[in-house]
Structures are given as structure tokens and as C-alpha cells.
SEDOTOR-548904 format. One record per residue (C-alpha): residue number from 1; residue in one letter; x negated, y negated, z. Coordinates in pm, 1 decimal, m for minus. Example, Ala and Ser with C-alpha at 12.3 -4.5 7.8 and 13.67 -1.06 7.14 Angstrom:
REC   resi   resn       east      north         up
REC      1      A    m1230.0      450.0      780.0
REC      2      S    m1367.0      106.0      714.0
This chain:
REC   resi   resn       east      north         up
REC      1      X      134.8     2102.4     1326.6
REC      2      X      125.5     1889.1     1005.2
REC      3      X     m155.4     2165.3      891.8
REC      4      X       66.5     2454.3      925.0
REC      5      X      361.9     2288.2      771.7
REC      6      X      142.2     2218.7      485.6
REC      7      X       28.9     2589.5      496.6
REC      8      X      391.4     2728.2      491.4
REC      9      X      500.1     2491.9      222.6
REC     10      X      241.4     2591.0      m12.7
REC     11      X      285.6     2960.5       86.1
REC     12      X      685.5     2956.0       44.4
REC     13      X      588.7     2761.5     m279.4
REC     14      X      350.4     3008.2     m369.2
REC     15      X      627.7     3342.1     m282.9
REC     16      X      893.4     3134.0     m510.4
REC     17      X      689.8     3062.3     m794.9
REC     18      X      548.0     3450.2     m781.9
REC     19      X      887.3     3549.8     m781.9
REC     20      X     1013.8     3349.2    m1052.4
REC     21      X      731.8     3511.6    m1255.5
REC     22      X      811.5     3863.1    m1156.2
REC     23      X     1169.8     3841.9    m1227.6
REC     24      X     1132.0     3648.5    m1590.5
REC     25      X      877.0     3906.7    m1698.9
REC     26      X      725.0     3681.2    m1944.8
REC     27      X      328.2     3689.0    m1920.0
REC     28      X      336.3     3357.6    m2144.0
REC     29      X      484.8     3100.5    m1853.8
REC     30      X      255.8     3254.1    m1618.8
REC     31      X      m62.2     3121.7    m1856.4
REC     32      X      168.4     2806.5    m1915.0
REC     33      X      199.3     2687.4    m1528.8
REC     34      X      m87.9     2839.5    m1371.9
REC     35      X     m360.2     2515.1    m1480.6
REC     36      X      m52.7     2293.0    m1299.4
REC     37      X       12.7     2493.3    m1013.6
REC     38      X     m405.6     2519.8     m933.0
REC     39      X     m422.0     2154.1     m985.9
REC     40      X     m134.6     2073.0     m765.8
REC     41      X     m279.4     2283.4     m495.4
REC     42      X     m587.5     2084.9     m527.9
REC     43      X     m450.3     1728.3     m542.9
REC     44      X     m163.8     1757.9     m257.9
REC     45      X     m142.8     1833.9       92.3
REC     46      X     m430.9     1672.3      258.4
REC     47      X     m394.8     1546.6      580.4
REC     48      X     m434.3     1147.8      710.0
REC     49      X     m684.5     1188.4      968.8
REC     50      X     m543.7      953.9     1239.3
REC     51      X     m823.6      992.3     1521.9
REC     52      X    m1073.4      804.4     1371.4
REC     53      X    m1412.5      720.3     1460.6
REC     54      X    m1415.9      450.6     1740.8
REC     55      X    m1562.9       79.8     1654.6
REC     56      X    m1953.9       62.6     1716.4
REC     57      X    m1923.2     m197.7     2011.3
REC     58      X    m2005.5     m550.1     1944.1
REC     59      X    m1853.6     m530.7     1571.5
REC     60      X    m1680.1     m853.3     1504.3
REC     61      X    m1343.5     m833.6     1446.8
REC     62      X    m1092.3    m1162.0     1384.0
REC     63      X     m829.4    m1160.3     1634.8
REC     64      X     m492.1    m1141.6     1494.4
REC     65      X     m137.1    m1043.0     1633.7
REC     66      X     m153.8     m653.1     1551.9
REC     67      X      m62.1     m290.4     1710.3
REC     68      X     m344.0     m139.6     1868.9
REC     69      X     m410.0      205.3     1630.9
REC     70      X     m269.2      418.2     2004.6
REC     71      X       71.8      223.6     1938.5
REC     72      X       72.6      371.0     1577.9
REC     73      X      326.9      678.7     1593.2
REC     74      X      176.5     1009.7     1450.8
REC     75      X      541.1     1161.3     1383.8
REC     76      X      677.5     1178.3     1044.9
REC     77      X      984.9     1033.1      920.5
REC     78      X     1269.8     1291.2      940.3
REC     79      X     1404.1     1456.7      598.9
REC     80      X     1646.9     1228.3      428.1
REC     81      X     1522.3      913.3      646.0
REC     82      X     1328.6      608.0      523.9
REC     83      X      987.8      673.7      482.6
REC     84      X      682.0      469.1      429.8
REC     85      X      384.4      494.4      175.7
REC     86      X       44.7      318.5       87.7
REC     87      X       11.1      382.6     m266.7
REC     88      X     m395.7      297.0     m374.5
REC     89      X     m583.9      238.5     m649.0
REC     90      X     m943.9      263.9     m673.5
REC     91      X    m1231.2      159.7     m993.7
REC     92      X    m1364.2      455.3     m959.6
REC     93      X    m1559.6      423.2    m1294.3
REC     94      X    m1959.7      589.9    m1308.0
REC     95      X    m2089.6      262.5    m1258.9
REC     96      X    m2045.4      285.7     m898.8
REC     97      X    m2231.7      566.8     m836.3
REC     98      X    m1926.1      683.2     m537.5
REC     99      X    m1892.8      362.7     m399.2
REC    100      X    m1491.8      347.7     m432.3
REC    101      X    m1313.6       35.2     m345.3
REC    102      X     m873.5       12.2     m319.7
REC    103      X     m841.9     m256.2     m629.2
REC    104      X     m496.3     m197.9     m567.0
REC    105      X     m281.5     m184.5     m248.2
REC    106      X       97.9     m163.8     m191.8
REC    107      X      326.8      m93.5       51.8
REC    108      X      607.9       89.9      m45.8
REC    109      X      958.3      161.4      176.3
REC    110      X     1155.9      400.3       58.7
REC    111      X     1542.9      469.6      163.5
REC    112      X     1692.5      786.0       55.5
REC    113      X     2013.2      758.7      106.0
REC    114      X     2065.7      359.0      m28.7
REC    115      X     1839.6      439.5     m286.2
REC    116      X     1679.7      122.8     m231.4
REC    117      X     1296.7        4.7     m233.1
REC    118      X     1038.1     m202.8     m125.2
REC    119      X      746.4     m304.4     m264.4
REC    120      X      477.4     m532.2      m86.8
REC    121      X      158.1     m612.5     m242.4
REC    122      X     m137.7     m639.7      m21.2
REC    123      X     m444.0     m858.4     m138.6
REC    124      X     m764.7     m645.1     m205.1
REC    125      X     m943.4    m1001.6      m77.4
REC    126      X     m760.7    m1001.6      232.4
REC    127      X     m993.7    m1041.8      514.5
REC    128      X     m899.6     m819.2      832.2
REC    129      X    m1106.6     m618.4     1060.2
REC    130      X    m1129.2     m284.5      984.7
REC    131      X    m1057.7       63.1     1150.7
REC    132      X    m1419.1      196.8     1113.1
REC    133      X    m1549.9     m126.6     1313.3
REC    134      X    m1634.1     m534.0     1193.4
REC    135      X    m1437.9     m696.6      949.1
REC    136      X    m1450.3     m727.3      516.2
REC    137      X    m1198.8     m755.3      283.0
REC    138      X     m942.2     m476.4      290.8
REC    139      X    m1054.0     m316.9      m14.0
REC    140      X    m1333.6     m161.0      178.3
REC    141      X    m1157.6      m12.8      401.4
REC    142      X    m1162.7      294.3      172.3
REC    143      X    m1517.4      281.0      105.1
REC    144      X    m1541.2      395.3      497.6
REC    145      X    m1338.1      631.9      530.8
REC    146      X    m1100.1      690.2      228.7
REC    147      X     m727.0      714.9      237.8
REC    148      X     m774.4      809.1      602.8
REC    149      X     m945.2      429.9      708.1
REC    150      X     m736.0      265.2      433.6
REC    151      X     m410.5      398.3      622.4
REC    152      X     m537.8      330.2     1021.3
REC    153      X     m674.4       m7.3      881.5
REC    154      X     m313.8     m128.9      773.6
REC    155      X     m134.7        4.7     1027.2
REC    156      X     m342.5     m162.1     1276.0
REC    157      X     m320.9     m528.2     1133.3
REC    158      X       m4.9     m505.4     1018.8
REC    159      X      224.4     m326.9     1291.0
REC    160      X      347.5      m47.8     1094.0
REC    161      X      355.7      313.5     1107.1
REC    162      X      263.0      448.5      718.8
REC    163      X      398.1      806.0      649.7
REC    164      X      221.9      883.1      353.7
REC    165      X      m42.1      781.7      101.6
REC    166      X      m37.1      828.9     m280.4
REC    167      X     m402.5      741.6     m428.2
REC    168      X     m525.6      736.0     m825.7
REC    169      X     m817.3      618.5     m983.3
REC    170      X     m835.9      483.0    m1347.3
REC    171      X     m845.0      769.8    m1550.7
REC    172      X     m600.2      901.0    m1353.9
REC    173      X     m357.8      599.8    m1434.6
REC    174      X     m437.9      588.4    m1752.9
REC    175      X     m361.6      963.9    m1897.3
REC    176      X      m77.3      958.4    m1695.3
REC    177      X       80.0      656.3    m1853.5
REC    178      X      m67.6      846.9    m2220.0
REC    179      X      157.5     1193.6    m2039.9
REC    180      X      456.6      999.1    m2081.6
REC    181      X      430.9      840.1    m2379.8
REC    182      X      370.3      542.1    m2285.6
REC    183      X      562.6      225.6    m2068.7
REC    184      X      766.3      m15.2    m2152.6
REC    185      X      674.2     m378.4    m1953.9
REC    186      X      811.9     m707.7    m2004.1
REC    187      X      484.0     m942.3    m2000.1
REC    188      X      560.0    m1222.3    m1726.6
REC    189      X      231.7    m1260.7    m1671.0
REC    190      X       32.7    m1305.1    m2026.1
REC    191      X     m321.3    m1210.1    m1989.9
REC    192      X     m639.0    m1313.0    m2153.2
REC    193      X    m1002.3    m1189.4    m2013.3
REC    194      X    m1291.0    m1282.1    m2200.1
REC    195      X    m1468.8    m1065.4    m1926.9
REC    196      X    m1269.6     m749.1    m1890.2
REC    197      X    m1503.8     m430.4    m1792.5
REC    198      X    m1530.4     m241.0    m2095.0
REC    199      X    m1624.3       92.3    m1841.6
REC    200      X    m1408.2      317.5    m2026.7
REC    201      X    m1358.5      224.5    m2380.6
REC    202      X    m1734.7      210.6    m2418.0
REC    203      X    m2047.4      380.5    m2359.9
REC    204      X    m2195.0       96.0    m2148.1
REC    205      X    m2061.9       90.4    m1816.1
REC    206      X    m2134.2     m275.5    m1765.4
REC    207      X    m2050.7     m462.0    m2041.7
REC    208      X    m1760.0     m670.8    m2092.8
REC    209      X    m1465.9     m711.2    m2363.9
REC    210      X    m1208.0     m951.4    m2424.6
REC    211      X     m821.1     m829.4    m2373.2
REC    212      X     m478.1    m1018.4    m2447.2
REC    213      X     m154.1     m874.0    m2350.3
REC    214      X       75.0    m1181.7    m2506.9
REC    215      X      420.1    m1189.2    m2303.9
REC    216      X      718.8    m1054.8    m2421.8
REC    217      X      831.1     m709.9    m2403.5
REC    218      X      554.5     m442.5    m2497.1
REC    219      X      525.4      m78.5    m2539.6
REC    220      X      214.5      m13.4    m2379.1
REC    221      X      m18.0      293.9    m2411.9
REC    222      X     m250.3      396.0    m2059.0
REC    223      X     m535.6      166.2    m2179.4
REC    224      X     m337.3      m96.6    m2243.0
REC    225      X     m162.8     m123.8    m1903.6
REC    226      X     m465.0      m45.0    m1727.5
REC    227      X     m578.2     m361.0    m1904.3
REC    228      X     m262.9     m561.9    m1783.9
REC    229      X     m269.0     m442.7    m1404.8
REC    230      X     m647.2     m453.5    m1367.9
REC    231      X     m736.7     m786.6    m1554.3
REC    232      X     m838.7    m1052.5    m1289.4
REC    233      X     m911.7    m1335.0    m1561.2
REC    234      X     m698.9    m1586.0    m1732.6
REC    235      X     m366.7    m1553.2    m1506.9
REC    236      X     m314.9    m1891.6    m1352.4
REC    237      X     m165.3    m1720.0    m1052.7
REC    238      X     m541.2    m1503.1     m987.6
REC    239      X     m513.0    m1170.2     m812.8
REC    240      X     m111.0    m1267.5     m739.7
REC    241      X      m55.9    m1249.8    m1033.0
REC    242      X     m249.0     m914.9    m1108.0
REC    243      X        9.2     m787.7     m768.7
REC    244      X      283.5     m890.4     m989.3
REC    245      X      139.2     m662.1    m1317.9
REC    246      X       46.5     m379.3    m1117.9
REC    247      X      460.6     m345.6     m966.8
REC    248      X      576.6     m422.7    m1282.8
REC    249      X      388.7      m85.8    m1448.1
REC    250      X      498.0       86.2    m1139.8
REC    251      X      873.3        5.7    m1200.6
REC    252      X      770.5       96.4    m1566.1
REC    253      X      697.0      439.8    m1464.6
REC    254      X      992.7      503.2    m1265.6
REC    255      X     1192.3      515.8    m1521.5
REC    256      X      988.8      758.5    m1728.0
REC    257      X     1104.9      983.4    m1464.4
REC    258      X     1456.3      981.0    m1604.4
REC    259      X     1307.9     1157.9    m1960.0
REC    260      X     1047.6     1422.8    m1697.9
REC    261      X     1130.9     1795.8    m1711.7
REC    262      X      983.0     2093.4    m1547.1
REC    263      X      805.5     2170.5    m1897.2
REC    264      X      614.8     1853.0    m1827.9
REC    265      X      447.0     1949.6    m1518.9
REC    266      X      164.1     2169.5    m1659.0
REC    267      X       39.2     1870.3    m1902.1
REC    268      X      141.1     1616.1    m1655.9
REC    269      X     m119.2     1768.5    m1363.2
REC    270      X     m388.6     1861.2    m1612.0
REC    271      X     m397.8     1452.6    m1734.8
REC    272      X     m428.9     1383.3    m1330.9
REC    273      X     m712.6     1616.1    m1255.9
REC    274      X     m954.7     1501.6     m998.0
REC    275      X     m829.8     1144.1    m1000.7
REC    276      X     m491.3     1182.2     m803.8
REC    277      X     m411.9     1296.8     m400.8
REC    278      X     m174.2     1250.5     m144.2
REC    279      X     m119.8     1400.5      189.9
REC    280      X      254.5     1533.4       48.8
REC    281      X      297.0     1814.5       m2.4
REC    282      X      437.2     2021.3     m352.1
REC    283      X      789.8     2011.7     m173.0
REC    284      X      795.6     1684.8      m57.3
REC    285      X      657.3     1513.7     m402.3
REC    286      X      933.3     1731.9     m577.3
REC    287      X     1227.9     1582.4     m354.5
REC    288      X     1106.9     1261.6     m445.0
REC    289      X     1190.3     1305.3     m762.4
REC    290      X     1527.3     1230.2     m785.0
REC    291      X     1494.5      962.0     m541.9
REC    292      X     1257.0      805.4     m791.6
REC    293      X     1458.2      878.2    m1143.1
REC    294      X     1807.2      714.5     m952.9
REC    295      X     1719.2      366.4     m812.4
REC    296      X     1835.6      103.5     m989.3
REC    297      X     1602.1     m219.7    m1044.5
REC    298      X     1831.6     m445.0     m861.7
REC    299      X     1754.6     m205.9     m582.7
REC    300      X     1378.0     m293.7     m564.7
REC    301      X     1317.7     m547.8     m375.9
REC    302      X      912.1     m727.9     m476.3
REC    303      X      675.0     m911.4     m220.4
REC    304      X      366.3    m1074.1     m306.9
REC    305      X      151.7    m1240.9      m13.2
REC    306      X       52.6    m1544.6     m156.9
REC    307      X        3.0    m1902.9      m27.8
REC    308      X      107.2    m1987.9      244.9
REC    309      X      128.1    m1620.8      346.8
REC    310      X     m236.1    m1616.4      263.2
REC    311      X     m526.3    m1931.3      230.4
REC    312      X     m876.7    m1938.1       57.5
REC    313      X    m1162.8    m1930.5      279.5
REC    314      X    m1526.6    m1822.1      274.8
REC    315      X    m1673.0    m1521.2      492.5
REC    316      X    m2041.4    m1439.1      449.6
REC    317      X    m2105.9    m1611.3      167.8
REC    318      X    m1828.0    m1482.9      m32.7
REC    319      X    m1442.4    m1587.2     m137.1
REC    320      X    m1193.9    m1431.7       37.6
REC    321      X     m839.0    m1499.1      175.2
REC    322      X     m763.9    m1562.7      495.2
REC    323      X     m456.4    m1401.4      640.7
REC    324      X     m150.4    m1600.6      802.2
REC    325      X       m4.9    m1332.8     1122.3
REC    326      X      235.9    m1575.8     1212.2
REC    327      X      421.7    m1559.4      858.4
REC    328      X      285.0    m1216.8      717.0
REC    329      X      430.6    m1011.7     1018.8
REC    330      X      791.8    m1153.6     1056.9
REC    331      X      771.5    m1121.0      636.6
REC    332      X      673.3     m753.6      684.1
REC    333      X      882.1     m635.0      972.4
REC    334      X     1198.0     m723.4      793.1
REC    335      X     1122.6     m404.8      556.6
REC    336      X      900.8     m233.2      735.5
REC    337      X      970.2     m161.7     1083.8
REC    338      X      746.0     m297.6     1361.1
REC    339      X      600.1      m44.4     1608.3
């Protein structure tokens, strides 16, 4: 079913777009649109694969008050209803030769018709077990399975039923914030990194730069708030604090949607090439859009999982954090709805 709907949106898509073209007669918008409408087709539409492969027996897993992935719902959220989506972000630099972690993870609940929204951060050290079998920090989730595993793997440990997924990789981020001319942040959270990865501003992969993003308000170009949401160094609050950057740019962008017009498309999908996709379709990311460029900031409402939703503690040799069911579910279910 969710196939063929995609199929009929992108051919009704397809019939209005070829009709717009027949009836304006102008060979010009035709060259203009076409590299966004092939890119589109590319980066939309895929599908969250919810049968996944079944745990190899014996893989540990932590117990933990969760739904069972069978309890997950498959059905969609009806047109006009609240609807969930994992937005992730991966480093998806050369240097890792396709090994593609989520550096970013958030939970987003969306309400039409209140034009209200949550946002929930979700620690990339967060130690759960995953849906591909055993247990690592939540981050790798996508490393075994992509968006698909990243979706089944928070849905099992934390209750919910997620309705979409929106993912982007650096360079993807980073023209996009250059497509709009840039965002405007208030700095909260100062950073300075003596060892930020200098991956993309320099022709070795693994060396290191030092960044400072002072506080105050700042008009920041892609690089620079790549910089301020990836930084992991020098924030007093650690990765909570990097949580707190990374909604902040997000909030940022929302209301570059306000200035957005259809003549923006072309340049805006070209910038995203091969580092954005999403299992929405053209339709659905185009209703979204005045959803996106009408809430209101004191209609976003910001979680962070931090202590004492979430402790230190070592796995395997390594620092993680260790996740608190008892206050992380209650916390969750109050936006997002328990299945």
C-alpha cells in the first residue's frame, strides 16, 4: 500500500507538473525545474522497512520497559493529524569509508492544526539494544540498517510509533543553510574546540582545527553552524549541550521558510543532492510547508535527556550513558503517544 501511494503521488505529481509546462509554453522553466524535480524524485519517497531482520539469538540486550517492535503500529497518521518524525544526522565525511553513524537524533511531534511542536533530543551515547540484535550506543543503529534500524530501534525502546524520517548528512546541512542565506542563532551555548575535525574545510580528512562561536546573536553561514551543532568540545554541558545547538539551528531554519518561494526549489534540491532522504513523499514535504513557515516559537516546546534522565556509565570499555526507563518514558509519552 504505502508503495503505491508513493507511486500515484509521484505520478499525479509528475501529470501536474507536465501540464503546467504544456500550458505555459515556455521551454526555459522546463530547463529551470527539471535538475529539482530529478533530484526530488531521487531523495523522497523511500519506504521505512518495518519487518526487519530478526535478532541472531543469544545477542545481549539490556532489559528495559519498552514495546515489543509487533506492538509498533504500521498505519500512518491521517491527513491533518499529529504526526511523528525522526529527523537524523549522520558524519558522513570520506574518512569513513561508508561507515555512517546518526551524530544527531531528534524526535519531532508535529500538530497541524495547533500548530504546535515538539522537539526531543535523543543522546547519540545512549546505550539501548538495538533492532538488528545486541546492544551499542544508538548512533549505530544506522550503521545496521540505515533509517530503517534507526526508526524500529527507537520505536522499540521508547514506546512510540514514528511516522516518518527526515535524514541529512554534512554537506547536505551545510549548502542548505549557504541556500538560504544563511541563519540567524542566538549563541546560548558559546563554543570553543581546540579539536574540531577539519574534514571539510581541508584536504586532510583527519586533522583537527580550532573553532569559537562567542555567544550572542550571530548570522551564521552553513560552515559555521555546522561548527556550532557538531562541536563536542569546550561546552560545559558535553553532548547536552551540542542537543541544545543542533534545535536551536533547526528553529533557525524554520523561519527561513517564511522568505522560501517556488523559484527556490531548483537551487534548493541541487545544494541537497545525494546527502538528503525521507520516506515523504513530494506531496507530503510540500504540505508541510506551511505548517513549518506558521508556528510560532512559543509553540515549540524543547527536551533534552540529560541527568537524571540519563547517567554515565562504561560498556565495553567505552563511555556511554546509561538510560533511566522509569523517567525517560513517562517524559516521552506526555508528547509522544505510548503504543
Amino acid at each position: 500500500m504505502r508503495r503505491h501511494h508513493v507511486r500515484r503521488n509521484r505520478f499525479l505529481l509528475g501529470f501536474v507538473i507536465a501540464l503546467g509546462f504544456v500550458l505555459s509554453g515556455a521551454i526555459g522553466t522546463v530547463a529551470y525545474f527539471m535538475p529539482a524535480i530529478v533530484t526530488a524524485f531521487q531523495d523522497t519517497g523511500h519506504t521505512i522497512i518495518r519487518d526487519l531482520p530478526t535478532p541472531t539469538p543469544g545477542a545481549s540486550a539490556s532489559a528495559a520497559p519498552r514495546a515489543s517492535a509487533s506492538a509498533v503500529p504500521t498505519a500512518e497518521a491521517a491527513p491533518g493529524q499529529p504526526f511523528t518524525v525522526l529527523l537524523l544526522g549522520s558524519d558522513n565525511d570520506a574518512k569513513f569509508g561508508g561507515t555512517v553513524l546518526t551524530q544527531s537524533m531528534i524526535l519531532a511531534r508535529v500538530n497541524p492544526k495547533t500548530r504546535q511542536v515538539v522537539m526531543e533530543s535523543i543522546p547519540r551515547d545512549l546505550w539501548v539494544p538495538l533492532s538488528s540484535g545486541g546492544s551499542a550506543k544508538i548512533d549505530a543503529a544506522y550503521l545496521h540498517g540505515g533509517a530503517s534500524a534507526s526508526v524500529a530501534t527507537v520505536e522499540e525502546n521508547f514506546g512510540i510509533h514514528i511516522d516518518h524520517y527526515a535524514w541529512i548528512g554534512l554537506l547536505g546541512l551545510v549548502n542548505l543553510i549557504n541556500q538560504v542565506g544563511g541563519v540567524d542563532v542566538v549563541a546560548t551555548n558559546p563554543v570553543m574546540d581546540d579539536f574540531y575535525p577539519a574534514d571539510l574545510s581541508g584536504k586532510d580528512p583527519y586533522a583537527y582545527e580550532r573553532v569559537a562561536v562567542l555567544p550572542g546573536p550571530q548570522h551564521m553561514t552553513g560552515m559555521q553552524a555546522l561548527m556550532y551543532v557538531r562541536s563536542r568540545h569546550g561546552d560545559l554541558r558535553s553532548d547536552f549541550g551540542r542537543s541544545q545547538r543542533q534545535q536551536q539551528v533547526l528553529l533557525a531554519l524554520r523561519a527561513k521558510a517564511k522568505l522560501l518561494g517556488i523559484a527556490d526549489l531548483p537551487d534548493i534540491a541541487t545544494a541537497m543532492a545525494n546527502d538528503f532522504s525521507t520516506d515523504m513523499s513530494i506531496s507530503e514535504i510540500a504540505s508541510l510547508l506551511p505548517i513549518a513557515s506558521s508556528v510560532q516559537l512559543q509553540n515549540v516546546k524543547q527536551v533534552i535527556l540529560a541527568s537524571p534522565y540519563t547517567v554515565p556509565g562504561e560498556k565495553i570499555n567505552e563511555s556511554v550513558l546509561l538510560p533511566n526507563w522509569n523517567l525517560i518514558l513517562p517524559e516521552t509519552h506526555q508528547y509522544f503517544p505510548a503504543v
